[in-house]
GUDREN-22536 format. One record per residue (C-alpha): residue number from 1; z, y, x. Coordinates in pm, whole numbers, padded with zeros to 5 digits, always signed. Example, Ala and Ser with C-alpha at 12.3 -4.5 7.8 and 13.67 -1.06 7.14 Angstrom:
! residues 2
(node 1 (+00780 -00450 +01230))
(node 2 (+00714 -00106 +01367))
//
This chain:
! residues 172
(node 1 (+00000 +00000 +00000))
(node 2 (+00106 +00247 +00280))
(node 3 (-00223 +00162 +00434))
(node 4 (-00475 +00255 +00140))
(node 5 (-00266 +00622 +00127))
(node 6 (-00299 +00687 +00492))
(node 7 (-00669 +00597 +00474))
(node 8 (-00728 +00818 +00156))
(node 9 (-00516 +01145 +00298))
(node 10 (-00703 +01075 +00602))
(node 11 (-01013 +01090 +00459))
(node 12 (-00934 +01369 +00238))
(node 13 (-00822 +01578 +00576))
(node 14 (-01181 +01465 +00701))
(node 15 (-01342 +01612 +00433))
(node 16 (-01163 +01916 +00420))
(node 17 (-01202 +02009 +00777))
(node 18 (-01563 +01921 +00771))
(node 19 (-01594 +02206 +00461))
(node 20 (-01364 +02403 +00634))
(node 21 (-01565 +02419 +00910))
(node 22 (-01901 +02469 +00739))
(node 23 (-01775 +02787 +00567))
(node 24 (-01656 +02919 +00938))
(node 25 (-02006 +02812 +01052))
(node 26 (-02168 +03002 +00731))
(node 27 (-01924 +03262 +00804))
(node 28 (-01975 +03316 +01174))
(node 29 (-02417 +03320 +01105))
(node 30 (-02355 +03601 +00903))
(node 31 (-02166 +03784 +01111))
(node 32 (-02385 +03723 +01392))
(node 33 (-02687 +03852 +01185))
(node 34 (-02508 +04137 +01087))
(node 35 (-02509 +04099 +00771))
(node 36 (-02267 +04300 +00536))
(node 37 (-02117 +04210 +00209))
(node 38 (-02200 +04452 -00060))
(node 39 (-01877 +04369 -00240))
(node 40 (-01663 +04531 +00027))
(node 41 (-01887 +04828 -00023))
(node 42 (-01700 +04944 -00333))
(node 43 (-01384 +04824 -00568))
(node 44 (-01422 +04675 -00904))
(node 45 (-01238 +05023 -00994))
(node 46 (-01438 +05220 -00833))
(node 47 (-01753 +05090 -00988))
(node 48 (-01630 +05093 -01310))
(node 49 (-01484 +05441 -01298))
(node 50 (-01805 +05546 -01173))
(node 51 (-01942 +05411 -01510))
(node 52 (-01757 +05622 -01704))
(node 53 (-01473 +05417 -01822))
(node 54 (-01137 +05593 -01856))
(node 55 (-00833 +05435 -01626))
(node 56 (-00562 +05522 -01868))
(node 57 (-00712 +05320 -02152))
(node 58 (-00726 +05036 -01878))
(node 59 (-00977 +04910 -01622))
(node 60 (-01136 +04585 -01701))
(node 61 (-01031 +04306 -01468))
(node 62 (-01340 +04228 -01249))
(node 63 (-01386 +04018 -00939))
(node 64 (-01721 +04124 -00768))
(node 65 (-01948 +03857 -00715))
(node 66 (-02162 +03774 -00377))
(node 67 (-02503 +03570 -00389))
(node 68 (-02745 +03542 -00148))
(node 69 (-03061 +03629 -00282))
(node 70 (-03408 +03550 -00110))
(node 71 (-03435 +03968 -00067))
(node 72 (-03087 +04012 +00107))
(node 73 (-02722 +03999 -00005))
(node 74 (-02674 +04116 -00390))
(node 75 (-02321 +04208 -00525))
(node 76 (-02222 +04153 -00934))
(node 77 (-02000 +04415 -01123))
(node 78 (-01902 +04422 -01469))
(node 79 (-02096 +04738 -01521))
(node 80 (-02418 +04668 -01227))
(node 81 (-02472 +04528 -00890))
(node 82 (-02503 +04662 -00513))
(node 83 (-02863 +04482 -00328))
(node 84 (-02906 +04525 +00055))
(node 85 (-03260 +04422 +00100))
(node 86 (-03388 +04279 +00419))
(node 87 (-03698 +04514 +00407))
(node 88 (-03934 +04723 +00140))
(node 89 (-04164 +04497 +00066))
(node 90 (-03896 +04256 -00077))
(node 91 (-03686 +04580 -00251))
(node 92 (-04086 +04613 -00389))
(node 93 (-04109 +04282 -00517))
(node 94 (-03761 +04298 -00664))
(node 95 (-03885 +04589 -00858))
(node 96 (-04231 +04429 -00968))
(node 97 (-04024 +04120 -01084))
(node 98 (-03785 +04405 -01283))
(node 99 (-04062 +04539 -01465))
(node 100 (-03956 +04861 -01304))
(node 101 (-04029 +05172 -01367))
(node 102 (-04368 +05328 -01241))
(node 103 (-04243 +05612 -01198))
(node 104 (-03953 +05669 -00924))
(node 105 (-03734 +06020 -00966))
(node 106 (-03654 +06166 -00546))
(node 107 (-03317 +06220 -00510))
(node 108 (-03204 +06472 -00244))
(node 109 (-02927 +06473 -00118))
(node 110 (-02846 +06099 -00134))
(node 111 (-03022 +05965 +00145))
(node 112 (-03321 +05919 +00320))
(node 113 (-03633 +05807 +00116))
(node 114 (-03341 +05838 -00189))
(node 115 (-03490 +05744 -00561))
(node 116 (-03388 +05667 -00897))
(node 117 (-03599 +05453 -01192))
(node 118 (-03540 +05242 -01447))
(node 119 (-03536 +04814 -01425))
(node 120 (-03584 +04607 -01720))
(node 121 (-03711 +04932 -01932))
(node 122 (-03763 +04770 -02211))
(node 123 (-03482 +04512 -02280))
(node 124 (-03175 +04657 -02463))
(node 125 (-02996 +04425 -02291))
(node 126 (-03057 +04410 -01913))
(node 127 (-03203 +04745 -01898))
(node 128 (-03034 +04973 -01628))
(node 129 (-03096 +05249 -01377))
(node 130 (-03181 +05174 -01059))
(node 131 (-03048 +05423 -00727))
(node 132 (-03220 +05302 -00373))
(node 133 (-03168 +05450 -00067))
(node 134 (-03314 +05392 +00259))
(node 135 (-03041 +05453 +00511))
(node 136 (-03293 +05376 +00821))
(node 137 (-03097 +05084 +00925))
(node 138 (-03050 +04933 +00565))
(node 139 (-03208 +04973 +00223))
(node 140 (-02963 +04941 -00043))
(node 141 (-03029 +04952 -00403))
(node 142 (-02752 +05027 -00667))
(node 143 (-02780 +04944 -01089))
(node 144 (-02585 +05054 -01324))
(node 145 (-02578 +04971 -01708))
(node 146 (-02653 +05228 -01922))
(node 147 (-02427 +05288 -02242))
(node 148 (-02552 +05183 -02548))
(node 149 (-02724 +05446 -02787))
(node 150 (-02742 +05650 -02459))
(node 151 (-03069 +05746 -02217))
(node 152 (-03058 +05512 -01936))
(node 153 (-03100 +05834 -01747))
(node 154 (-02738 +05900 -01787))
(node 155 (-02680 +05656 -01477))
(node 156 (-02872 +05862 -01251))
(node 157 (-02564 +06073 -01200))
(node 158 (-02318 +05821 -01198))
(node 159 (-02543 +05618 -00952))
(node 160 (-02524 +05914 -00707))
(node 161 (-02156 +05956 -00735))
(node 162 (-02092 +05612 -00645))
(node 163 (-02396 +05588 -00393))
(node 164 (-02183 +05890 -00196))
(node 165 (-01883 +05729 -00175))
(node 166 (-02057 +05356 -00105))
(node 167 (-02321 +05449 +00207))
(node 168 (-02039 +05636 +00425))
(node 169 (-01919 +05243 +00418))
(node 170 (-02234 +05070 +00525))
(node 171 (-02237 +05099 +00897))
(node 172 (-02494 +05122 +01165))
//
């Protein structure tokens, strides 16, 4: 009997120090790429009082979300998502796939390159505004939901906001 638990918790150690191990590995590759999370680049507070939702009626309790995407790391909020894209051609097939907006509003004073348009225009559901920037060493896009019965334009300003308190975060 003592012999068939040794050999299970043994194996179960195995197994857990081979995963263990994996994740440092996974870990460790995308450090080495420099790659950088998009969910330290802003709280789920932040985000959502960026949206417009009032902290004394009560934030919503949010864990941001990382995936790897094929274009780059992509971060999920409640309320939108931060994208870092590994280079314009993918941001441009991200937008294509969106049914994005043809038309893309400059915004000075953002960033280089800065613009604003719409994703998913015509779904009540998914539709959202769109802010990328193109910091010259990354190209980060952020969305934002827009409130229903309300222009999806109302994000642009939001999206600024948030994008001025998220890029001083993405380093070099």
């Amino acid at each position: 009997m003592r012999g068939w638990w040794i050999g299970n918790v043994g194996a179960g150690r195995l197994a857990g120090a081979a995963c263990a191990l994996a994740l440092l590995a996974q870990g460790a590759a995308a450090q080495a790429a420099g790659a950088v999370d998009p969910c330290t680049l802003a709280t789920s507070e932040e985000f959502q009082r960026a949206y417009g939702i009032n902290p004394k009626i009560g934030l919503l309790p949010d864990t941001p979300e990382l995936n790897e995407m094929s274009w780059g790391p992509h971060c999920d909020f409640a309320d939108g998502s931060i994208d870092l894209f590994k280079s314009k051609s993918e941001m441009e097939r991200v937008l294509e796939l969106t049914k994005a907006v043809k038309q893309r509003t400059p915004v000075p004073g953002v960033g280089k390159s800065a613009f604003f348009t719409v994703v998913y225009p015509d779904d009540q559901y998914r539709r959202r505004g769109l802010l990328a920037v193109d910091t010259g060493s990354h190209l980060i896009a952020i969305t934002m939901d827009d409130h229903e019965g309300e222009p999806v334009e109302t994000t642009r300003p939001k999206l600024e906001g948030l994008a001025k308190l998220v890029l001083p975060r993405l380093k070099s």
